[in-house]
N, C-alpha and C positions, 0 to 999 in steps of 0.2 A: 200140478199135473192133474187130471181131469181124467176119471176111468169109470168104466161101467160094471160094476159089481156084482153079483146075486146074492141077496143076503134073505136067512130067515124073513119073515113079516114078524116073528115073533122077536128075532134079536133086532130089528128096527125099529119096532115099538118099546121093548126097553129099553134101546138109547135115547129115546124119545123122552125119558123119565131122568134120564140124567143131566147133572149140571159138569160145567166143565172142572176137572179136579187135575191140573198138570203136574203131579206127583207121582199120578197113582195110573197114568195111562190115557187119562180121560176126555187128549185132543183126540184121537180114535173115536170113542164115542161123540166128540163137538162134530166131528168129520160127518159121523153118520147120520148125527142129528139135522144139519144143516142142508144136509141134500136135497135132492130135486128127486122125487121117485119117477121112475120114467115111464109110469102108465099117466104120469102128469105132461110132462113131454110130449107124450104121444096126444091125448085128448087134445093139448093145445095143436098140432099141427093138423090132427082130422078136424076140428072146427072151423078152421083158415080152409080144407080142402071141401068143404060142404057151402063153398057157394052155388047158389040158382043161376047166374048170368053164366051162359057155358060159350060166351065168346070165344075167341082162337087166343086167347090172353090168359083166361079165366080158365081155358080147356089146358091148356100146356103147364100151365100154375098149379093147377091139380091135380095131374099125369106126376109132375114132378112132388107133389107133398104125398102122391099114393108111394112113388116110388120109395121114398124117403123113409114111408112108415114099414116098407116089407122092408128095407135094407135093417131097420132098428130089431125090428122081427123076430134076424136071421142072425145077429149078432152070437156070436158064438157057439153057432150049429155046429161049424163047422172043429172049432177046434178041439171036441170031444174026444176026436178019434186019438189025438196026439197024445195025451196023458197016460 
């Protein structure tokens, strides 16, 4: 399963320091350590969307990787209110 988190920067960077220890908890930390941060994610889809040729291919390709970036954005605006 595959989920979007928010976690410290500080407890990302100490899992970062850990090795994996499956005794003691420490696929959690393999978990953390392994991930993709999603300001990484995002750079990579705004650099696909910052092409120069704004043909009607290239325009629609971009509309859809701008969209793609507010949809990631917005990721859990909304369910603040529910807790």
């Amino acid at each position: 399963m595959k989920l979007i988190i928010d976690i410290p920067e500080d407890v990302y960077e100490e899992c970062q320091g850990h090795i994996y220890f499956p005794d003691t908890g420490g696929e959690l930390f393999n978990t953390v350590k392994n991930g993709t941060p999603l300001d990484d994610i995002k750079a990579e889809i705004q650099a696909e969307a910052e092409v120069e040729d704004l043909s009607m291919y290239n325009a629609g390709m971009n509309f859809g990787l701008d969209l793609a970036l507010e949809i990631i954005d917005n990721i859990g605006k909304g369910s603040e209110d529910k807790e």
